[in-house]
N, C-alpha and C positions, 0 to 999 in steps of 0.2 A: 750854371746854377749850382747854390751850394747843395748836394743832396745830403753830405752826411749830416750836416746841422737840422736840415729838413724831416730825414725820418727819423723818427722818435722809437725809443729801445720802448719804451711801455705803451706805444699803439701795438706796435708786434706780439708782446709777450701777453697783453689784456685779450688780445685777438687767439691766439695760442691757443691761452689758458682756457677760452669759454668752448675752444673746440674739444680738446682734450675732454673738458666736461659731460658733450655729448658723447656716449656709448656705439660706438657704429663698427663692431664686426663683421663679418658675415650673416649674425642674425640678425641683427637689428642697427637703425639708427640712421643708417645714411641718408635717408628723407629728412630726419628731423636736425641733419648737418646741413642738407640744401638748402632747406627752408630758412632754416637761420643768416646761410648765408646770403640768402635770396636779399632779403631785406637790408643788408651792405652793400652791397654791391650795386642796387640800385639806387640806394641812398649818393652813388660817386657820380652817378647819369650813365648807366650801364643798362643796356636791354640785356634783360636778364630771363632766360625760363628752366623749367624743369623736363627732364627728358626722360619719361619713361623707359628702361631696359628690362627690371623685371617687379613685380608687384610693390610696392614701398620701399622700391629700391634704385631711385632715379641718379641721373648726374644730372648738374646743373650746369649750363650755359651762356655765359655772359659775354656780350659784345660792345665795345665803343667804336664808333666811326668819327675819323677825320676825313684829312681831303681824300681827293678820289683818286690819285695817282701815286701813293705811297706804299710802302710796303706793309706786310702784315705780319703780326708775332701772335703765337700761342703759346701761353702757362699751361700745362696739363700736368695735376696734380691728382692722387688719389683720395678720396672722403676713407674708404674703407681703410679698417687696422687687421691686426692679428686678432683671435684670441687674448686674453689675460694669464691664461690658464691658471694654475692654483693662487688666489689672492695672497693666502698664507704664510706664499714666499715672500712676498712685496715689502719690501721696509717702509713704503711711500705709498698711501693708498693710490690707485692706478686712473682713476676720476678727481681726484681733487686739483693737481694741476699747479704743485705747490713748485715755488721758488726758491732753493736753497742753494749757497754758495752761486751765484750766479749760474745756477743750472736749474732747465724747465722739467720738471721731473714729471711722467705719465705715459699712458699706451697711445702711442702717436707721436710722440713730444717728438722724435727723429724721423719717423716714418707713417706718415708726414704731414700730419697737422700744422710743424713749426713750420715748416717750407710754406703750406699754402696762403701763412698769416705774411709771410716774408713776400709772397706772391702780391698780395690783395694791397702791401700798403706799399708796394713798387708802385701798381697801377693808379694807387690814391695820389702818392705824389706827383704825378703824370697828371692826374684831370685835377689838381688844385693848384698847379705852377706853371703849365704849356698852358697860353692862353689857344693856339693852332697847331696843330699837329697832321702831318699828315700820312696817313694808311690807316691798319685796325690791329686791335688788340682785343683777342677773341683770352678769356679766361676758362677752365676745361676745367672742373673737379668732377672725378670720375668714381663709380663705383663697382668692385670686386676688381681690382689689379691685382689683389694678393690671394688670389683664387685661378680665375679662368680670363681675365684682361676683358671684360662682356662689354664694362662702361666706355673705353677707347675704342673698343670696335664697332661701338654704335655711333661714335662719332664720326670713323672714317665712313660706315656704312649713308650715314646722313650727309657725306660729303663735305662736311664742316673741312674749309679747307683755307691754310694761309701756305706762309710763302716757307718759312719756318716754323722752330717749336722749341721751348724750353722745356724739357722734362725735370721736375724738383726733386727728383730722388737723393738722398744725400750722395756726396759722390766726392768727399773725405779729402775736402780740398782741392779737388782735382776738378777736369773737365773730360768727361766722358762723352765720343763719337763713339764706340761700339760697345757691346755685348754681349753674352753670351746665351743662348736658345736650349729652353727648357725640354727633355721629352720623357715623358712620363709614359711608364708601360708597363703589362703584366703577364709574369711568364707562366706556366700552368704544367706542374709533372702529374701523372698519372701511375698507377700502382693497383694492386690487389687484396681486395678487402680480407681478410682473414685472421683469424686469435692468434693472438702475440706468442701464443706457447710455440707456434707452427712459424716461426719466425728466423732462419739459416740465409747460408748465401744464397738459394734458389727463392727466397721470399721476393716478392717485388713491392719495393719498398717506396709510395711516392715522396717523403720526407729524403730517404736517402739519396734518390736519384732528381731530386732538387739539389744536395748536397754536391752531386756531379757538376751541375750547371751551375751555384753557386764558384765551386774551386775554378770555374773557367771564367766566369767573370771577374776574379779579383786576378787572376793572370792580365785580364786585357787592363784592367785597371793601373797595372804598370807599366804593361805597354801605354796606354796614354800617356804617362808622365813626359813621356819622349814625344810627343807630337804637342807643338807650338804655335802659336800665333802671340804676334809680337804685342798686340795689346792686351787681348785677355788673356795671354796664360795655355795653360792645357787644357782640353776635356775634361769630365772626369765622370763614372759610372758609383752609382752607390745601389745596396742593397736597403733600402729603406721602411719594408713593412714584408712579415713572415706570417703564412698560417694554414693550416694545416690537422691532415689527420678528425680521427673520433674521440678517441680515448686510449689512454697510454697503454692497455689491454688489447689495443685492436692495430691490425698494420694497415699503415696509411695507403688510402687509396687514391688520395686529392691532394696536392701539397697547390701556394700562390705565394710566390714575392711580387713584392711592386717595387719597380724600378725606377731611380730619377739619372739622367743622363744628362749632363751639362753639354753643349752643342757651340761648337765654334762657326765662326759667319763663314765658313767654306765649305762647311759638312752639309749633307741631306738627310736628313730624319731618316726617309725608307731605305736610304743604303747603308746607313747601321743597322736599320732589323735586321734588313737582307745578309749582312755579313755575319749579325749573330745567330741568325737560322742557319747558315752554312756551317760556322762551328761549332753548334751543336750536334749538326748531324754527324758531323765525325767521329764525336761523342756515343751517337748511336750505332756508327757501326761497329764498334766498340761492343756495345752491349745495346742488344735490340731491343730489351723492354724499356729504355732509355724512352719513352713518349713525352712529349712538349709541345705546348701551343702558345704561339706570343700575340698577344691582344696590342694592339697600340691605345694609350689614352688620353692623353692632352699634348699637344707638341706648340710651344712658345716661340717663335721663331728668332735667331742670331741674329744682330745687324751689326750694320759698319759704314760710316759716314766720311766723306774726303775731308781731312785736314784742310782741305780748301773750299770749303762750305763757308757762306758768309755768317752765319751763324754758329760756327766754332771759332772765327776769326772773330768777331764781334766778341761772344765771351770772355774769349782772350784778354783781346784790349778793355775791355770794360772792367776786368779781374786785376790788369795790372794798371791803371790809372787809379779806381777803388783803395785795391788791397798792399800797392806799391810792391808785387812781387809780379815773374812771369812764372803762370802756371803750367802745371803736369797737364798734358792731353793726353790719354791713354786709355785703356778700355774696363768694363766691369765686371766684378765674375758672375755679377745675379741676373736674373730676366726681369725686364721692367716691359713698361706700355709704349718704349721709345719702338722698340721694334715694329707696332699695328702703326702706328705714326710714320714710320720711314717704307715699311716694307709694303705696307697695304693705301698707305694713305698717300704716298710721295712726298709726304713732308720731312724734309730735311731738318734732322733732330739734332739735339744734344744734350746730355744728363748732367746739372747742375745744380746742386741741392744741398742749403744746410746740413751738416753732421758728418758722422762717421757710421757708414755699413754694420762696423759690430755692438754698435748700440742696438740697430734694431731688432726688433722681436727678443727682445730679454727682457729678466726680470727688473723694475726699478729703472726702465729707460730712462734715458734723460738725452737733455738739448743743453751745449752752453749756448746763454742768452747772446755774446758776443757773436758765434757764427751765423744768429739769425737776424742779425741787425746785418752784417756785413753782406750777406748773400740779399736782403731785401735791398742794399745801396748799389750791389753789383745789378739786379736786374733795373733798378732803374735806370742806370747807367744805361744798360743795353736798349731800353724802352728811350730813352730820352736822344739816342747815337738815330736809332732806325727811324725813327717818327721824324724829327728834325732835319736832319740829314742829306734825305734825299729826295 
């Protein structure tokens, strides 16, 4: 079948542009993304529903069945964006959804409203040119992946389960089987309240003796550079949010960073705290007013999937008949929903997705409309290999 003559660049970019439209960050919106898409998707002969995860803030659901002995593929894409943050900056208003230079300009346009338009007219071409197909093709748009991952993990929670999964995260050309695991954490010095006049080397300082514990985490931070994994990269520790103290009159008695630690699929979340409580306490034997407590707060989890997964070999082949190149497999440096997918759900994932990573979350994102044409002919491909096939 001819696919590329089949999908049309302006079903993609009309589908796009009406997402972009809708507003859906964290406060709002992602209902009135489902809804909207509700009514597509059943328009193709898709059972379609909405899944409650938290108050007006659903994923939605959508399933085709062929025959009963075939295999099974899932799209999981996210409805939720970032923030806008200051419009001010925007050369392009961040809702309007405009097309310039063949690029989709808007908040989602890369991450990933354009993916899930690229998604939706794969699966269209599928139920308007297989007159039989056999297995299912479950569709997943999920809400807050760019928060706490709540929407994917009500899916695995609910069992929603195939054999495979595409994840549409953009993923810059390439095909992405691993990841790398977010942990978020918060460190807490302590000190002695007292008037800044009375303030010497016996003062106990908790701003200062953060200051301790910060110079030792950008130590380790170099040590990471030296620890590898050959798809993602390094580790890496950041100090990401500071605060602290009463008033610049007074010695601080409370200091809090919050930490983000990027996590390779070998690592264990609790055996970095565990080694960073150990090095601090060296710190304290050092200097005993040295007091700290480490909270843990959100931990993301790393994955890593075998190059011999039929579902990275599929990509492959479907990338290089498609796009007449053979593609980069190799890993991500960001946390996506592939990992509640692989790690909690046993579904063997892979991240393949219109764009390029440093488009997202910036000012004036954009999408070139070419990548979102090509990435909707590659998962047809893949959709039309798996269902036919076998």
């Amino acid at each position: 079948m001819d696919i590329k003559s089949k999908i049309k660049e302006e079903d993609i970019t009309n589908l796009a542009q009406k997402l972009i439209r809708i507003p859906s960050d964290e406060i709002a919106g992602e209902q009135e993304v489902c809804e909207y898409l509700s009514d597509i998707l059943k328009s193709l002969g898709m059972k379609v529903r909405l899944q409650e995860v938290l108050p007006k803030r659903p994923n939605i659901i959508a399933e085709v069945f062929g025959g009963n002995n075939g295999k099974s593929i899932m799209f999981n894409g996210h409805i939720d964006t970032v923030p806008i943050g200051n419009i001010e900056k925007w050369n392009t208003d961040p809702y309007k959804a405009i097309i310039k230079d063949n690029k989709l300009f808007g908040r989602g346009a890369t991450d990933m409203k354009g993916s899930i338009a690229s998604m939706i007219i794969a699966i269209k071409y599928i139920m308007n040119n297989v007159e039989n197909f056999n297995g299912k093709i479950i569709f997943t748009g999920v809400m807050a992946e760019e928060t706490t991952g709540l929407g994917t993990q009500k899916v695995v929670e609910e069992k929603i389960k195939t054999d495979m999964a595409i994840v549409g995260e953009p993923s810059d050309e390439k095909i992405y089987r691993a990841h790398k695991g977010t942990l978020w954490f918060n460190i807490f010095t302590y000190g002695k309240l007292e008037h800044s006049s009375e303030s010497d080397t016996e003062s106990n300082n908790a701003i200062i003796n953060m200051m301790k514990l910060i110079e030792e985490i950008n130590k380790i931070s170099k040590e990471l550079e030296g620890k590898n994994n050959s798809l993602v990269g390094h580790p890496s520790i950041n100090v990401g949010l500071i605060e602290g103290g009463t008033k610049q009159n007074m010695i601080a008695d409370s200091c809090k960073v919050s930490i983000d630690r990027r996590i390779l699929p070998e690592e264990e979340p609790n055996e970095i705290l565990d080694e960073l409580r150990v090095r601090f306490d060296n710190l304290r034997l050092i200097d005993n007013r040295l007091k700290f407590n480490i909270e843990k707060d959100t931990v993301r989890e790393a994955v890593e999937v075998s190059e011999s997964e039929p579902i990275v070999q599929e990509v492959k082949r479907a990338v290089n008949k498609i796009l007449n190149i053979n593609p980069i497999v190799s890993g991500m440096k960001a946390t996506t929903d592939m990992s509640i997918l692989v790690n909690q759900g046993n579904i063997p994932s892979v991240i393949y997705g219109p764009g390029f990573i440093k488009q997202a979350h910036t000012i004036d994102e954009f999408i070139e409309v070419e990548r979102l044409v090509e990435s909707s002919q590659v998962y047809a491909e893949v959709l039309l290999n798996i269902l036919t096939n076998n």
